[in-house]
C-alpha positions as CSV (number, residue, x, y, z in Angstrom):
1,X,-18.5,15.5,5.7
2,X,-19.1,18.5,8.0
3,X,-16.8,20.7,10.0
4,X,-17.0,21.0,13.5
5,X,-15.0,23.1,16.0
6,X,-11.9,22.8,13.6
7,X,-12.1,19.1,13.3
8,X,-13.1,16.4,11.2
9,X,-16.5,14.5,11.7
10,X,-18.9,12.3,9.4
11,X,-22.2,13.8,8.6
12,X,-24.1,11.8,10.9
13,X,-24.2,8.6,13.0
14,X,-26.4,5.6,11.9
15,X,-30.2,6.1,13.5
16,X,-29.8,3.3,15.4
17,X,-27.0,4.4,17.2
18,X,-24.9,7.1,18.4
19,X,-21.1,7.4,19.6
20,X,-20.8,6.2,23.0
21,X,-23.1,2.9,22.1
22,X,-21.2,2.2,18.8
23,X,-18.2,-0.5,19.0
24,X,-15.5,-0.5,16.5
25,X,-16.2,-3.1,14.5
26,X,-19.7,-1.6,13.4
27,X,-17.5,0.8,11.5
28,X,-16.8,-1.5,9.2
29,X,-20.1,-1.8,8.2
30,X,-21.2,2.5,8.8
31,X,-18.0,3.6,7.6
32,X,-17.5,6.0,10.9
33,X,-14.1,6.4,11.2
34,X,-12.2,4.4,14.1
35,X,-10.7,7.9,15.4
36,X,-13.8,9.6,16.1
37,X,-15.4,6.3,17.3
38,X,-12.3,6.5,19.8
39,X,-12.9,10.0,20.7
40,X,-9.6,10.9,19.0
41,X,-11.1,14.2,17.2
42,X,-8.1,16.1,15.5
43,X,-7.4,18.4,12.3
44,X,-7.7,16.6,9.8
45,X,-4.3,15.7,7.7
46,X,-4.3,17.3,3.8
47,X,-2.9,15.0,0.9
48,X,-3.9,13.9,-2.7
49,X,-3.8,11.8,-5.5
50,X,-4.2,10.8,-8.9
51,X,-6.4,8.3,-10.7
52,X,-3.9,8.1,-13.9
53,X,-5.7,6.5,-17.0
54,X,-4.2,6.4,-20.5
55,X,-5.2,4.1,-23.3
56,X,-2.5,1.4,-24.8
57,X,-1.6,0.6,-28.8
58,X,-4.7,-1.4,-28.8
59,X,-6.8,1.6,-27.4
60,X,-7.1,-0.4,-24.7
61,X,-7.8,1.7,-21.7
62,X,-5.5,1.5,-18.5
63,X,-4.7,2.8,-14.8
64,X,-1.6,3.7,-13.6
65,X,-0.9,2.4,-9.5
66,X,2.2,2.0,-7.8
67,X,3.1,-0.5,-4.8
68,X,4.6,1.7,-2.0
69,X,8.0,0.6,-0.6
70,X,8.3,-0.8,2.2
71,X,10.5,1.5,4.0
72,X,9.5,4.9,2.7
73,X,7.9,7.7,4.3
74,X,4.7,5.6,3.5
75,X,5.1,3.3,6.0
76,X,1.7,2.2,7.7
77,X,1.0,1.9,3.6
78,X,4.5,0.3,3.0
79,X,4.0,-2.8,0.2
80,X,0.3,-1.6,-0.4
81,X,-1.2,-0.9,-3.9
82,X,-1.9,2.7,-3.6
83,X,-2.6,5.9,-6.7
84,X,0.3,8.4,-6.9
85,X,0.2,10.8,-4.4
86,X,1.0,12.4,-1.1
87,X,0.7,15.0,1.7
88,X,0.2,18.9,0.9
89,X,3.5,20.3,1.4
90,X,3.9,24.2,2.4
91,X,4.9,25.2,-1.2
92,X,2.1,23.5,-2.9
93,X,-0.4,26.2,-4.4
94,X,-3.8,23.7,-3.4
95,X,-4.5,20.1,-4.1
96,X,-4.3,19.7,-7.1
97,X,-0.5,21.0,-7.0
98,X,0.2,18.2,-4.7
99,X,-1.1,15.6,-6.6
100,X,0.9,17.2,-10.0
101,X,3.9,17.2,-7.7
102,X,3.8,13.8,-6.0
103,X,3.2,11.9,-9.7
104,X,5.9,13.6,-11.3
105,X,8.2,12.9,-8.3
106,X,6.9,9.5,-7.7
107,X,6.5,8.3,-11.1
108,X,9.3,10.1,-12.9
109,X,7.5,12.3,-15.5
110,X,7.0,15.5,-16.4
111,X,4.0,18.1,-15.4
112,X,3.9,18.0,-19.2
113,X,2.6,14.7,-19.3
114,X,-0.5,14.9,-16.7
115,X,-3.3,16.2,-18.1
116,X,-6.1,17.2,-15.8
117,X,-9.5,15.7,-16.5
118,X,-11.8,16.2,-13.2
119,X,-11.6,16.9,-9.6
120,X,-13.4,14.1,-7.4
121,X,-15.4,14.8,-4.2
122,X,-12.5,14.2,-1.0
123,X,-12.6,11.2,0.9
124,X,-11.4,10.8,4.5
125,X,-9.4,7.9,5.3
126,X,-10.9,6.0,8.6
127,X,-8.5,5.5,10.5
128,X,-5.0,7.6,10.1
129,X,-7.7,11.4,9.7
130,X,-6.9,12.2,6.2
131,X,-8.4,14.3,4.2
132,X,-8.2,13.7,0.5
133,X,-9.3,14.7,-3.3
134,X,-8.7,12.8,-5.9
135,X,-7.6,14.1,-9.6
136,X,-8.9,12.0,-12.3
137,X,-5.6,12.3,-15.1
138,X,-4.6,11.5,-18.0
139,X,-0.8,10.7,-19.0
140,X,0.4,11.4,-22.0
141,X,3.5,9.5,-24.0
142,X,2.5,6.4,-22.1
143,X,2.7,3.0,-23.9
144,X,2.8,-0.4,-23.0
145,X,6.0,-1.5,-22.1
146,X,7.0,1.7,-20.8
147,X,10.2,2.5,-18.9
148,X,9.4,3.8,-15.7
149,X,11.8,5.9,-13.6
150,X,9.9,5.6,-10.4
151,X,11.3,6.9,-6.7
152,X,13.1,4.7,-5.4
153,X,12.6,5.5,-1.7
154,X,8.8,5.4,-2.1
155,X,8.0,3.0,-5.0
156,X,8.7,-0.6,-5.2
157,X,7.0,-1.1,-8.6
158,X,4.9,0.6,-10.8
159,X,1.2,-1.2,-11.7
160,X,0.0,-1.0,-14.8
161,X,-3.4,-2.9,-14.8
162,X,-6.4,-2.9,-17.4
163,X,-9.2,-1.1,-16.7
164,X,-11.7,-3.7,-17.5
165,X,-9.9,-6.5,-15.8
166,X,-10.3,-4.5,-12.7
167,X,-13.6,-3.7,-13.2
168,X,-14.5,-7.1,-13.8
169,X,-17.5,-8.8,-11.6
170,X,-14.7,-11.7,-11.4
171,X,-11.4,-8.9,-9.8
172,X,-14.2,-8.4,-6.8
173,X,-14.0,-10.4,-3.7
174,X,-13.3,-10.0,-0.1
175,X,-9.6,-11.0,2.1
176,X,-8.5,-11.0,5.8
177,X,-6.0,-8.3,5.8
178,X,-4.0,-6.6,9.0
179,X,-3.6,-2.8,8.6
180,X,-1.7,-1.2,11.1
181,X,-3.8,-0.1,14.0
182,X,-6.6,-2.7,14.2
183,X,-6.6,-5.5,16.8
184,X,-6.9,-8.4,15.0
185,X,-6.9,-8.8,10.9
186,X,-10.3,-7.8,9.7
187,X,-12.4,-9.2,6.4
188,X,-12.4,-6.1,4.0
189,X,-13.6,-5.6,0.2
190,X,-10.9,-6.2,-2.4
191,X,-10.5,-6.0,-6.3
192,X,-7.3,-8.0,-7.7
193,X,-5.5,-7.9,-11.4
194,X,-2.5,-9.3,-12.6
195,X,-1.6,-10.6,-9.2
196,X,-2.2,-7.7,-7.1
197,X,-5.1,-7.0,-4.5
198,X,-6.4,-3.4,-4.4
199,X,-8.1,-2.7,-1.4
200,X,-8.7,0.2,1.3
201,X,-8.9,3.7,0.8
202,X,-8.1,3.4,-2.9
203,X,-10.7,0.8,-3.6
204,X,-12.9,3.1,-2.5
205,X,-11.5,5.8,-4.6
206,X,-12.0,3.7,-7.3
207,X,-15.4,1.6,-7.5
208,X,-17.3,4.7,-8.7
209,X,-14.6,5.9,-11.1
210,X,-13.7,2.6,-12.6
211,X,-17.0,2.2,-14.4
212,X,-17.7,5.7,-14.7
213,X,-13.9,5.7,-17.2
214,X,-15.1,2.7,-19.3
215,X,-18.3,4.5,-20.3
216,X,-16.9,7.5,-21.5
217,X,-17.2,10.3,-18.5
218,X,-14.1,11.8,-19.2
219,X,-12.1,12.4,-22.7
220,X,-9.3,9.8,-22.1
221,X,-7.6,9.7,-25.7
């Protein structure tokens, strides 16, 4: 992504194409985002998350999501699978601050616990202009089982999924969802485990990374 004049644009159109010829339902396919295909260029909003893994009795290794409340400050993402995190607040010394801050708040733990592993390249959300990094973590003192203390007023439920069920060729698939915004419900990628669908801005955080943690990228103990 480039910077242009202050505000948030992709690298480049497809060839075939440029901005006042493209509908929105090519996005979808180009992955422009529905904002700037609406003219709708603004500052792009700062947040991040996590990508928590830790590894079970059985060395099993596991990722760490939470379903947001319904009524939180999350609401266009209310009852949604989502990583742990949030928007920059003024206090927060960068992003990976935020994303320290927002798991610990949202999931009840201490800083003590989240152990950084690797900064990911930001991704831009495609329809609500956010800008975001994710932090590929590790928590510590985690087992199966464990008694979480999550916030109440943003986290319905924490999700504790295996990796490699997630990963798996048979969690991929594709449902008709409604996301806040859109004119009619629209056919999108999903992965699902344990009976929850993963889909959206964090299954696109996570295709890459899921594999990438099963073969051994990062030290996850």
């Amino acid at each position: 992504m480039r910077r242009h004049s202050g505000y948030c644009l992709w690298r480049s159109l497809p060839a075939c194409c440029n901005q006042s010829m493209m509908h929105t339902e090519d996005a979808k396919h180009h992955l422009i985002p529905i904002w700037l295909l609406e003219g709708r260029m603004q500052e792009p909003r700062q947040a991040s998350v996590a990508i928590p893994f830790y590894r079970d009795e059985r060395a099993e290794l596991r990722l760490v999501l939470i379903k947001r409340s319904k009524h939180g400050q999350h609401g266009q993402h209310g009852q949604q699978i989502s990583l742990p995190g949030g928007n920059r607040e003024p206090n927060d010394q960068g992003p990976w601050a935020t994303a320290l801050r927002e798991s610990t708040e949202e999931l009840g733990l201490h800083s003590e616990q989240i152990v950084f592993l690797a900064q990911l390249n930001q991704i831009d959300t495609r329809t609500t202009c956010y800008r975001v990094p994710p932090f590929v973590v590790q928590f510590k003192g985690i087992t199966s089982g464990f008694f979480w203390m999550p916030q109440i007023a943003e986290v319905e439920e924490v999700v504790d999924v295996s990796v490699n069920v997630l990963a798996s060729d048979a969690a991929a698939g594709e449902e008709e969802l409604y996301f806040q915004g859109w004119d009619t419900p629209k056919k999108v990628p999903v992965r699902r485990a344990h009976g929850h669908t993963i889909w959206g801005l964090t299954l696109r955080i996570l295709e890459p990374v899921l594999p990438q943690a099963l073969a051994g990228k990062w030290p996850i103990t």
